[in-house]
C-alpha positions as CSV (number, residue, x, y, z in Angstrom):
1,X,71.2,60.2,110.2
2,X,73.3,57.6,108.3
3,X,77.0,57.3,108.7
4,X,78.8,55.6,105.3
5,X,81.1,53.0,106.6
6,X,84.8,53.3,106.2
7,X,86.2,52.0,102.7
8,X,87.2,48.3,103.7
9,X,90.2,47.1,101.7
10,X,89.7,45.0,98.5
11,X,92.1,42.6,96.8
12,X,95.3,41.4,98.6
13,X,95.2,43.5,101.0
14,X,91.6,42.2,102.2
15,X,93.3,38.7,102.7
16,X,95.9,40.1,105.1
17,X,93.2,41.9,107.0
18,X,91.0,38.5,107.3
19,X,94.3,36.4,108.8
20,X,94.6,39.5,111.1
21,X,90.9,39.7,112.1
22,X,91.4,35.5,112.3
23,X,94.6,35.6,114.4
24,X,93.4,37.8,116.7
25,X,90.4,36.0,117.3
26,X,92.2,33.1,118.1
27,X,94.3,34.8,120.3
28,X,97.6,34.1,118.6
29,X,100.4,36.0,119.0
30,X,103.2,36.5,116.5
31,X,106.6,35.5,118.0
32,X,108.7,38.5,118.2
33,X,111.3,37.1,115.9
34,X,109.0,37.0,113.3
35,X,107.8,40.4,113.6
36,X,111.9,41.6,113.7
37,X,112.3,39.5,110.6
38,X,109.5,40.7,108.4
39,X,110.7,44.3,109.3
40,X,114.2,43.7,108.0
41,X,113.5,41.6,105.1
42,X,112.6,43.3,101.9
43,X,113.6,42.9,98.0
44,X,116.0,45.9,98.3
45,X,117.6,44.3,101.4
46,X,118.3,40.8,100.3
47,X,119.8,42.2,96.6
48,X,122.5,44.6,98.7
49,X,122.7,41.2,100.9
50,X,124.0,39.0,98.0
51,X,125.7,41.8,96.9
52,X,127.9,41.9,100.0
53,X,128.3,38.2,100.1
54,X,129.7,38.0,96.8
55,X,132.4,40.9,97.3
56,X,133.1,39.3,100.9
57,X,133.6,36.2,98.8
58,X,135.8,37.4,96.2
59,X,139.0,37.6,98.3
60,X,138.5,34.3,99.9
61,X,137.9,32.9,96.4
62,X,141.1,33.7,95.4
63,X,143.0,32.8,98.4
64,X,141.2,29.1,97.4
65,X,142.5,29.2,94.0
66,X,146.3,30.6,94.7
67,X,146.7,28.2,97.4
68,X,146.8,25.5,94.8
69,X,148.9,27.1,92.1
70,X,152.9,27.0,91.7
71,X,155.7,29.4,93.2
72,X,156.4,30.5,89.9
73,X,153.0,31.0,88.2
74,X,151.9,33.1,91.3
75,X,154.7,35.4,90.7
76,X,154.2,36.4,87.3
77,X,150.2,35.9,87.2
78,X,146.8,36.6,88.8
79,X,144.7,34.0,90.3
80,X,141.6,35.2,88.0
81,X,143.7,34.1,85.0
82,X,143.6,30.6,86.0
83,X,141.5,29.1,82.8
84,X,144.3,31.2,80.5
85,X,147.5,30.4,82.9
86,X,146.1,26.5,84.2
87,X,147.9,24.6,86.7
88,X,147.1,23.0,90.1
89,X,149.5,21.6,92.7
90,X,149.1,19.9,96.2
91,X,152.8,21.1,97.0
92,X,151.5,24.1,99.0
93,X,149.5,22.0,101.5
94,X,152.1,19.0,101.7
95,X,154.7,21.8,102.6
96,X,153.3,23.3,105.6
97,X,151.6,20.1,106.8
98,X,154.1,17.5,106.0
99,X,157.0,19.0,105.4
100,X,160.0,17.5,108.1
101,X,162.4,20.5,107.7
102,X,163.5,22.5,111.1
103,X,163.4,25.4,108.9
104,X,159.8,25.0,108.1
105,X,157.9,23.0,111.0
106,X,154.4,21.5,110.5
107,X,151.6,23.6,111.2
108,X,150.0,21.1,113.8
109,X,151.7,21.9,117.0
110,X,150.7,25.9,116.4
111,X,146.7,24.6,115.4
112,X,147.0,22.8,118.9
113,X,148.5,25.8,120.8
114,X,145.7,28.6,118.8
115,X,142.6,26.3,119.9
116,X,144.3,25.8,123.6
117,X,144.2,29.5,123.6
118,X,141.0,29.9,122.2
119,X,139.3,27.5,123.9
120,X,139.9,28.5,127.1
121,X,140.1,32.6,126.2
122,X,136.5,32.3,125.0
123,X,135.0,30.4,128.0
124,X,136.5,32.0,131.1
125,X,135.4,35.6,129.5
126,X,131.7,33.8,129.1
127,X,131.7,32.4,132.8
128,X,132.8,35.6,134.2
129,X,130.5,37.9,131.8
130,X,127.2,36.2,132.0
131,X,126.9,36.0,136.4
132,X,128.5,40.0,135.8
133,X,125.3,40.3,133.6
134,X,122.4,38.7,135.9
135,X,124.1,40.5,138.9
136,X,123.5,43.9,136.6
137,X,120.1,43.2,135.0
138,X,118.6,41.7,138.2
139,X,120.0,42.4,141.6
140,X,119.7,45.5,143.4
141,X,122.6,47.3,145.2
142,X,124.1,50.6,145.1
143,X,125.9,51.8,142.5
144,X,124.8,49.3,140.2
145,X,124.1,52.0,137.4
146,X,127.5,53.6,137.7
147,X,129.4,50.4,137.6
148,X,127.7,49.2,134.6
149,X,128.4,52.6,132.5
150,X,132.3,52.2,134.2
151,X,132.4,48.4,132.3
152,X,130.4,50.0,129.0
153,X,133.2,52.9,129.1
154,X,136.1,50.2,129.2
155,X,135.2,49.2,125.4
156,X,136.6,52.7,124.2
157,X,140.0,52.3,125.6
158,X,141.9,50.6,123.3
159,X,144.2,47.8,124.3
160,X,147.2,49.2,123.2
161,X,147.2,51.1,126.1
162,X,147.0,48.1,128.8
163,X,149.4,46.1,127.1
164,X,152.8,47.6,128.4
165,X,151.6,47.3,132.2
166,X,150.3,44.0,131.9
167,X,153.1,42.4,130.8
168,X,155.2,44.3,133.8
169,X,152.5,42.8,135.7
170,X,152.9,39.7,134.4
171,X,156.7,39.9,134.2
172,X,157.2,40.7,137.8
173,X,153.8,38.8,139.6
174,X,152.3,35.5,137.3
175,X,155.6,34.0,135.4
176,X,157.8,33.7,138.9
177,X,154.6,31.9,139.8
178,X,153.9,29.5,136.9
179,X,155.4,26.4,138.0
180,X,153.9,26.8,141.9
181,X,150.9,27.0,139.6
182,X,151.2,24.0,137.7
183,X,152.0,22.1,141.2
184,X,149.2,23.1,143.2
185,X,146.6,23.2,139.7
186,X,148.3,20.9,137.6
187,X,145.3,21.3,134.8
188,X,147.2,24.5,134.6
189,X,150.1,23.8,132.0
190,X,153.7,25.1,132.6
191,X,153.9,26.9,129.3
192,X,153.1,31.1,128.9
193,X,149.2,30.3,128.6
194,X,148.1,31.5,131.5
195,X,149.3,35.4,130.9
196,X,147.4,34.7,127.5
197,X,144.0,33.3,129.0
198,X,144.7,36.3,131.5
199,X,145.2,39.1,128.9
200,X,141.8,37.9,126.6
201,X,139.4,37.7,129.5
202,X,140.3,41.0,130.4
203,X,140.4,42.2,126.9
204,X,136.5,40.7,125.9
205,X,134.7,40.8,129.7
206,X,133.6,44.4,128.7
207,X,131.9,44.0,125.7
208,X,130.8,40.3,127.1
209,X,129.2,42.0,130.1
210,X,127.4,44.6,127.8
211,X,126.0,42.1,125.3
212,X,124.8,39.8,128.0
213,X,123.0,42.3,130.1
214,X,121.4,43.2,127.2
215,X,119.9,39.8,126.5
216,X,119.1,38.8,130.3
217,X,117.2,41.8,131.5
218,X,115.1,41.1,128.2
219,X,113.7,38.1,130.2
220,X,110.1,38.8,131.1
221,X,110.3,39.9,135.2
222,X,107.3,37.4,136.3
223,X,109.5,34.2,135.6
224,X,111.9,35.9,138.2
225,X,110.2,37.2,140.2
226,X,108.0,33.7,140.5
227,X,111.3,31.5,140.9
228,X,111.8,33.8,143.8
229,X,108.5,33.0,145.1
230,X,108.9,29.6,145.1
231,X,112.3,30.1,147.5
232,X,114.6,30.5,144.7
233,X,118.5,32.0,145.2
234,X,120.2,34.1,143.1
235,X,122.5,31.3,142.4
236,X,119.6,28.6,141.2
237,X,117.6,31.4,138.9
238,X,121.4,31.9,137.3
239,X,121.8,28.4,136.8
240,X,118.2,26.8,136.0
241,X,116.3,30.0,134.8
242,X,118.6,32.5,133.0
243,X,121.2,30.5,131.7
244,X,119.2,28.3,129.8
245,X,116.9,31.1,128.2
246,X,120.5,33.1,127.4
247,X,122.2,30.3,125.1
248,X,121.3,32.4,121.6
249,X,123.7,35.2,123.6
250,X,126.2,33.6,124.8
251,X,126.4,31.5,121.5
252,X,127.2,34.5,119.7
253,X,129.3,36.5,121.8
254,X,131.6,32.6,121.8
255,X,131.8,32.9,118.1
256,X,133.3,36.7,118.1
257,X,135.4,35.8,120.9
258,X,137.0,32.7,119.6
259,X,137.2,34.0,116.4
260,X,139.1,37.3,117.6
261,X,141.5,35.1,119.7
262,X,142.5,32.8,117.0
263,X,142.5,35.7,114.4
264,X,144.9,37.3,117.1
265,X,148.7,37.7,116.8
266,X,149.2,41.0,118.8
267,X,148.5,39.6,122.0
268,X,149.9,36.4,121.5
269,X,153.2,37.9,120.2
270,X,153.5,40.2,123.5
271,X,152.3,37.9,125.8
272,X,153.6,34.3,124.9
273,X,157.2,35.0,124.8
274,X,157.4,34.4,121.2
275,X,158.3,30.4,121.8
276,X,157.3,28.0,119.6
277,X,155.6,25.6,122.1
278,X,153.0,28.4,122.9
279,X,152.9,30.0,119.7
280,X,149.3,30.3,117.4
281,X,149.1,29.8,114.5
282,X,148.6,33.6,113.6
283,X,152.6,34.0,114.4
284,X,154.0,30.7,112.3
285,X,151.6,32.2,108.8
286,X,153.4,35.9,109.7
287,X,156.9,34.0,109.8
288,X,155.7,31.9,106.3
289,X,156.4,34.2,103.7
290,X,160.3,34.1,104.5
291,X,162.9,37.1,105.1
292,X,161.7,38.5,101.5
293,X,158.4,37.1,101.0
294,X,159.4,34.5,98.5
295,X,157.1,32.3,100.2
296,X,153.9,33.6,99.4
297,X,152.5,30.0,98.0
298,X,153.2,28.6,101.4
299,X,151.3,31.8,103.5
300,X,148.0,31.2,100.7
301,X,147.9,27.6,101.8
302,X,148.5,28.0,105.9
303,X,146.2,30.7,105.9
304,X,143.6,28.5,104.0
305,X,143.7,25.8,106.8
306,X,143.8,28.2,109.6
307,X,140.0,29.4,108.7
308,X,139.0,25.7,108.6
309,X,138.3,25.5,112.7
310,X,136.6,29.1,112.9
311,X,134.2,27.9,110.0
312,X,133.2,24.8,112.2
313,X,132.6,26.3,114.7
314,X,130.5,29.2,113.4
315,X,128.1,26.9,111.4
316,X,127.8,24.7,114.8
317,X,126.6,27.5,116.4
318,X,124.8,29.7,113.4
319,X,121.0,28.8,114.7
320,X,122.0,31.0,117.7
321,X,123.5,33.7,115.8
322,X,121.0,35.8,114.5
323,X,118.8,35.2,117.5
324,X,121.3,36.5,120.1
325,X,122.5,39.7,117.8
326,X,118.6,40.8,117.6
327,X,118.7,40.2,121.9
328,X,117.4,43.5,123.0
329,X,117.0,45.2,119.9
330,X,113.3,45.5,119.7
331,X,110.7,45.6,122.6
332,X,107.5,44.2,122.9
């Protein structure tokens, strides 16, 4: 007895079947980023996409445009009515970059003071976060499991709560100590930093710890487990093993971490004392507007320029973006 054989496809889709009879013969393999990409892309996807962008856009748009116009035309007109209301000026920018009044200081000491806090806020959290993570994903000691859910837990308290005993902390403990500091550590500088640097680890090592892990237990268990082998420590598969293979996830956590940190004024406000010499930049555009907001040209202008250095350094690091979101999101 005959059996009819199966309907084999025709067309387009008989193509497709041939480069996947081909591939396989050939033993490729399709690299699991293409696989996650060709699942999330479609035509209805990339329409909401540039949909999206061009709302998120909008705003920014029209900070651009009202940045350049007059005190007075801002007042009593929109920024969309710029081809029926025209005029540009450069008086915005030379005011809060050049301007030599003690009233109204130049914005360059605060952009020096927000990347000094960023800087460092973003790297200690990434030091500390990615060895928490290896010791999580890949050594073995008890408790491990209930100490990891303890650090997941920490990203629901919100950090309104720690704020009020830090600073007593901080008050009573760290500021007596500052100059002994600076003497014995002199890369440590005299001004309220530290409490600063202190108060964003603490704040970002949770969800740092939780992204890592998620990314570094991903690695493929025979490259460990043949570094140890070989007569490997801990501390050289850290250093010449996972490290290397975990830049797309530490990449991106750096970019939410510095870009929270010099977006933030909360913490800098509570924590720095308020002084102008450790100041961000965050608390000099809140004080821009004046006692009645009759400033606003001067805030569009500042707060134009202080998106300038989160822009560089988010296209600097962009190839490693999407790559260390999708980290443990798919398996296989």
């Amino acid at each position: 007895m005959s059996v009819a054989p199966p309907d084999l496809p025709v067309g387009k889709n008989r193509g497709s079947l041939d480069a996947t009879v081909d591939a396989q013969a050939s033993g490729y393999v399709e690299p699991k980023t293409m696989r996650v990409k060709k699942r999330l892309t479609s035509r209805t996807a990339t329409i909401a996409s540039l949909i999206i962008a061009v709302l998120w856009t909008i705003p920014t748009f029209g900070l651009f445009i009202s940045s350049f116009r007059p005190a007075e035309l801002i007042r009593t007109t929109g920024w969309w009515t710029i081809f029926s209301n025209p005029g540009l000026t450069l008086e915005n920018y030379q005011d809060v970059l050049l301007s030599t009044s003690s009233s109204s200081p130049q914005l360059g000491s605060y952009i020096v003071n927000s990347i000094a806090i960023a800087l460092v806020a973003t790297i200690i959290p990434l030091v500390f976060a990615s060895m928490a993570a290896y010791a999580f994903a890949w050594m073995r000691f008890r408790g491990v499991g209930v100490l990891f859910v303890i650090v997941f837990a920490l990203q629901i308290l919100p950090l309104q709560m720690a704020l009020v005993p830090l600073l007593q902390i901080f008050s009573t403990v760290l500021r007596p100590m500052q100059a002994w500091l600076h003497d014995v550590v002199p890369i440590i500088p005299e001004q309220n930093y530290l409490p600063l640097w202190i108060a964003h680890t603490i704040f970002g090592l949770p969800l740092a710890i939780f992204l890592l892990h998620n990314f570094i237990s991903e690695i493929p268990a025979d490259v460990i487990e043949a570094a140890r082998v070989d007569g490997a420590t801990h501390g050289q598969i850290f250093l010449r093993i996972v490290l290397p293979l975990s830049v797309p996830a530490i990449a991106s956590f750096a970019i939410f971490q510095f870009i929270w940190v010099w977006n933030d004024l909360l913490v800098a406000l509570i924590f720095s004392g308020g002084t102008q010499d450790v100041a961000p930049l965050t608390q000099r555009l809140a004080e821009l507007t004046g006692t009645r907001g009759q400033d606003w040209q001067l805030l569009t202008a500042a707060a134009f320029i202080s998106i300038i250095i989160p822009l560089i350094v988010f296209f600097s690091l962009q190839r490693y973006f999407v790559r260390g979101l999708l980290a443990g999101s798919t398996k296989g």
